[in-house]
N, C-alpha and C positions, 0 to 999 in steps of 0.2 A: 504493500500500500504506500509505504512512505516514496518508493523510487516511482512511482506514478507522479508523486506529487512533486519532487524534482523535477520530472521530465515536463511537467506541466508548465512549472515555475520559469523553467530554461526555456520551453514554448511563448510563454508570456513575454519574456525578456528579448527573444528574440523576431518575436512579431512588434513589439516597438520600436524597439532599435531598428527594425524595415520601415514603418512606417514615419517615425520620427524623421529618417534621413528622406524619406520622398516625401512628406510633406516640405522638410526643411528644402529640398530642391525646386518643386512648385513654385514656391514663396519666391525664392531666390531670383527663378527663372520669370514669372510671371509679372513682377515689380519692374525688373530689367534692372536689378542688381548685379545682377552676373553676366551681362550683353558685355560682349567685346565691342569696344569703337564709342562714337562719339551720337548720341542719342537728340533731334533736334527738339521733337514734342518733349521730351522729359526736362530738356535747358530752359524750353519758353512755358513752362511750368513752374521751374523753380524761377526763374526771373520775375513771371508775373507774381508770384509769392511774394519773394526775397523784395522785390522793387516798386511794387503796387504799381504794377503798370494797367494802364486802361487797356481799354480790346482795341483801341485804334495804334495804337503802340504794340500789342500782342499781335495784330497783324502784320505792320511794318518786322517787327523783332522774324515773326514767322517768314517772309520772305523775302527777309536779307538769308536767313539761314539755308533757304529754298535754292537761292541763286549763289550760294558760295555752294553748297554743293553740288553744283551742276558745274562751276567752273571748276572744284577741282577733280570732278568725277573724268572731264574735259582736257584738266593738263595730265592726269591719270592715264589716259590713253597715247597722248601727245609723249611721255617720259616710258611706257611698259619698254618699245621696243628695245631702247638704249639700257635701260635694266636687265630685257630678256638679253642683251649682248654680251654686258659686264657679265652677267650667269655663266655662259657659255665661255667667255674666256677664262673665266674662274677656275670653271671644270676640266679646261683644256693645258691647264698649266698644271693644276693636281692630279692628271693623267700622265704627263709627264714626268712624274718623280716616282712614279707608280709602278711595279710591277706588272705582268700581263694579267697574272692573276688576279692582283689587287683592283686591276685597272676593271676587269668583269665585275666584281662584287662592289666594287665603286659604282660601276654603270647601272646594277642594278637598286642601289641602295638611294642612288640620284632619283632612279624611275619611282619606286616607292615614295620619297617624298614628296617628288612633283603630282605624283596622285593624291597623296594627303592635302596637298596644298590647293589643286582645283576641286577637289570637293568642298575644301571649307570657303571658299572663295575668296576673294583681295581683301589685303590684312586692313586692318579700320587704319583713318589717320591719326596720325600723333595728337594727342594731345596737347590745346593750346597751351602755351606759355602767360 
């Protein structure tokens, strides 16, 4: 009887400890606490908070932020290539010091990341200064 009530106990403890951590991730996720990058509703939110801005100012504030990110979404494409270059000469320089062998497990360890990286898609921008 009593190792039932163990087994029960460690049952309990182990279905909140599940659940604690996935509610705690919901929360996390659904606030947009845990968003990579620079969020523009959540900044003209705290601004109108933080600054008691009126909705004529909440609009202006919203599409200045509207049009900076279309310009830098703009130099973003206008800079990949010259990035996609420096990459490739990068790789081609650390090919060279490489072994034939190393140079394959190199090559494919490259492939692996370049897929981790188009899936999650273009890394957010820096945050302002």
């Amino acid at each position: 009887m009593s190792r039932r009530v163990y087994l029960y106990f460690a049952l309990t403890f182990l279905l909140g400890f599940i659940l604690g951590g996935a509610a705690l991730y919901y929360y996390g996720w659904s606030t947009g606490r845990w968003h990579r990058g620079f969020n523009p509703e959540r900044a003209v939110r705290r601004l109108k908070k933080e600054l008691n801005l009126s909705d004529t100012q909440v609009q202006q504030v919203s599409q200045i932020f509207e049009e900076t990110s279309q310009r830098m979404k703009d130099l973003q494409k206008q800079m990949d290539p010259q990035f996609q270059a420096l990459h490739e000469e990068t790789r081609n320089r650390i090919r060279q010091v490489l072994s034939p062998e190393q140079v394959k497990k190199f090559d494919d360890l490259m492939k692996q990341m370049d897929e981790r990286r188009r899936r999650r898609g273009p890394p957010p921008p820096p945050p302002p200064r």
